[in-house]
C-alpha positions, -999 to +999 in steps of 0.1 A: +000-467-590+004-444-620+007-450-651+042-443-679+029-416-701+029-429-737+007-408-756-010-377-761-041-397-771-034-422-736-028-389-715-058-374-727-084-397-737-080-426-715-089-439-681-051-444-676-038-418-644-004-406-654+002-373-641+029-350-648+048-338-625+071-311-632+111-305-629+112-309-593+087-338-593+062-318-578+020-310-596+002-285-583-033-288-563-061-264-562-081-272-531-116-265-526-146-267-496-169-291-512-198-277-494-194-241-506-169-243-534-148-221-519-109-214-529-089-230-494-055-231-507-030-238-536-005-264-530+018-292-543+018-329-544+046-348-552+041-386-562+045-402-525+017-375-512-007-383-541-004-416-531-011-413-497-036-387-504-052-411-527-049-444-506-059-424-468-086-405-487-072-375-471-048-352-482-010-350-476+010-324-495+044-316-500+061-283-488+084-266-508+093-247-478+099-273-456+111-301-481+090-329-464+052-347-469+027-332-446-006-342-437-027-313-437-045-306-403-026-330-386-013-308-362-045-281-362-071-315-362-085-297-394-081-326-419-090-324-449-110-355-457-112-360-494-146-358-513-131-362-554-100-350-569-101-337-608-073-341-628-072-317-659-066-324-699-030-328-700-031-342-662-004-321-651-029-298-623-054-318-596-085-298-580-091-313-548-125-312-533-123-318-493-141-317-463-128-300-434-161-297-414-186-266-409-161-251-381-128-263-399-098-239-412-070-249-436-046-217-435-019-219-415-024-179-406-055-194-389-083-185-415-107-210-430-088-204-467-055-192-475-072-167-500-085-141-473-068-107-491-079-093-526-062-068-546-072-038-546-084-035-584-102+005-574-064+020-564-047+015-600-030+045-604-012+040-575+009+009-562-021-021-555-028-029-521-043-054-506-081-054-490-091-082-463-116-103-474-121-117-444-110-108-408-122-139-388-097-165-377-111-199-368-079-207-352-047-190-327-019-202-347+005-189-318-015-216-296-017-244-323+016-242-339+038-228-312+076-226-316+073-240-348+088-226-377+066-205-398+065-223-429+061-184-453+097-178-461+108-140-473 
């Protein structure tokens, strides 16, 4: 499906895909609401879940965490159905613009986006914190995930 990268002027000029993925065969993926434009989450895709993303028109992901494909919202039913993905000069980022419905969620904390904290940028002298952005959960991830493993690791 993608194409050997052959020249600065193929990679960034052309209508030929041929992402780069990094040292551990992994790009990274920006994904955003298409509705509102909002930030949901930063991820990675490695070829196989571009692929799949590409070919299902939904997205799949790879966990770095977990070492394994996943398709997003499978478990929570909050699928991100894709709308476009951009790929970026020297194609080694994606931006994903998805659809996950006017109800849907796609942190795994159980808030619509994974970007629901700010730094505190008003408290510099001291040590930043951390303000919520948001406070509202759209899902119980206790309920929907269970005895699953959390996939944050310390």
């Amino acid at each position: 499906m993608f194409k050997k990268r052959t020249s600065i002027a193929q990679v960034e000029e052309s209508d030929n895909l041929a992402p780069k993925f990094d040292e551990n065969g992994l790009i990274v993926v920006t994904t955003l609401d298409n509705q509102t434009k909002e930030i949901l989450m930063v991820g990675y895709m490695n070829e196989e879940s571009l692929t799949k993303s590409i070919e299902t028109k939904e997205a799949h992901y790879y966990s770095r965490s977990r070492k394994t494909i996943w398709h997003k919202g499978a478990k929570s039913g909050y699928v991100q159905k894709i709308k476009e993905i951009l790929i970026d000069d020297d194609q080694d980022s994606l931006c994903m613009m998805v659809d996950i419905g006017e109800n849907g969620a796609s942190c795994h904390v159980g808030y619509k986006s994974c970007f629901y904290r700010e730094i505190d940028l008003e408290d510099t002298k001291n040590k930043p914190g951390l303000r919520f952005k948001t406070t509202k959960k759209v899902f119980d991830p206790n309920i929907v995930y269970g005895d699953e493993p959390n996939p944050t690791k310390l």
